[in-house]
C-alpha positions in Angstrom: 0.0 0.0 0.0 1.5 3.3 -1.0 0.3 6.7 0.2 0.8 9.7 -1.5 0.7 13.0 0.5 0.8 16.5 -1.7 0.8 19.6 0.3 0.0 22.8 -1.3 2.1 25.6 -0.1 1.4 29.0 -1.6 4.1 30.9 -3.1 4.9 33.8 -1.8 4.7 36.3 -5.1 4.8 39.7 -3.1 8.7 40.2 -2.5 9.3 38.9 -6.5 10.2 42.8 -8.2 8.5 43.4 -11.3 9.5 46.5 -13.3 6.7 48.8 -14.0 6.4 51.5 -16.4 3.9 54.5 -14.8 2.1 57.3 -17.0 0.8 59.9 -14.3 -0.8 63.2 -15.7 -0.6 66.4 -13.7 -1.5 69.6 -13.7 0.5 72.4 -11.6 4.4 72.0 -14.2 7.5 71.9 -13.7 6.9 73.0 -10.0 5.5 69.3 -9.6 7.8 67.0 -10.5 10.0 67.2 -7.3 7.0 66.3 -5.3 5.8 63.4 -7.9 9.2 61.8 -7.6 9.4 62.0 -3.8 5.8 60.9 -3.5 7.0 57.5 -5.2 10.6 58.0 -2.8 8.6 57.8 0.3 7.0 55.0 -0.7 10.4 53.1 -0.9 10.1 53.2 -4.4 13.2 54.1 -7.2 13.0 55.8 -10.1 14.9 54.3 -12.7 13.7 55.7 -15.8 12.1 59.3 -15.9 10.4 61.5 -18.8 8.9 64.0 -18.4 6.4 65.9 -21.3 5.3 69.8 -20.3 4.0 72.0 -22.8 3.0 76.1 -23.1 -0.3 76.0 -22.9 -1.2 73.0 -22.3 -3.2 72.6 -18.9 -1.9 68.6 -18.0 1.7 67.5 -18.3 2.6 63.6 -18.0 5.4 62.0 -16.3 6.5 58.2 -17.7 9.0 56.7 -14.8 10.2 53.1 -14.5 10.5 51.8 -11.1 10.8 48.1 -9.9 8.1 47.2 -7.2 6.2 43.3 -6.0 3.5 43.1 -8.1 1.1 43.3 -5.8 2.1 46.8 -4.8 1.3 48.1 -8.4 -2.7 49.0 -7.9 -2.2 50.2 -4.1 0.8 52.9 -5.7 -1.5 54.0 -8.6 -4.5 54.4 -6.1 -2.1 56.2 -3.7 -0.7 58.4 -6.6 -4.0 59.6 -7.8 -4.6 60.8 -4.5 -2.5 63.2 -4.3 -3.8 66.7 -5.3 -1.9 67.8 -8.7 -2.4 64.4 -10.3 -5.4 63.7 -12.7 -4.4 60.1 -13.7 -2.1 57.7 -12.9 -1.6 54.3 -15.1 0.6 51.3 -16.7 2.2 52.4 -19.5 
C-alpha cells in the first residue's frame, strides 16, 4: 500500500520585483515633479527611468518613470498616486 501526500504551499509572489512603467498626468508643471518623484521615494520606491512631457499651454503634463516594485504593490501605488492633489491620472504604460 503506498500513500501519496501532496501539500500545497502558496508561493509567496509579493517580495518577486516586477518592473513597471507608470504614465501619471498632472497639472501644476514643472513645480510638480519634485513632489511626484518623492511621493514614489517615500514610498520606498526608485526611479529608474524618468520622462517627463510639459508643454506652453497645455493645462496637463505627464510624467512616464520606470521603477521596480512586488507586483502586488502596483494597484495600491497607482490608487495612492492619484490621490494626491496635482495628479489627474495615474496608469501602466
Amino acid at each position: 500500500m503506498s500513500i501519496t501526500t501532496s501539500l500545497d504551499i502558496p508561493a509567496s509572489r509579493s517580495s518577486l520585483l516586477v518592473r513597471r512603467r507608470i504614465t501619471t498626468y498632472f497639472v501644476g508643471g514643472v513645480q510638480e515633479i519634485p513632489n511626484l518623484v518623492a511621493a514614489l521615494a517615500q514610498r520606498g520606491h526608485s526611479v529608474h527611468e524618468l520622462s517627463v512631457d510639459i508643454r506652453e499651454g497645455v493645462r496637463e503634463s505627464s510624467m512616464v518613470c520606470t521603477i521596480l516594485l512586488p507586483g502586488d504593490a502596483i494597484e495600491p501605488l497607482l490608487d495612492y498616486l492619484r490621490e494626491l492633489p496635482a495628479v489627474v491620472s495615474s496608469d501602466l504604460a
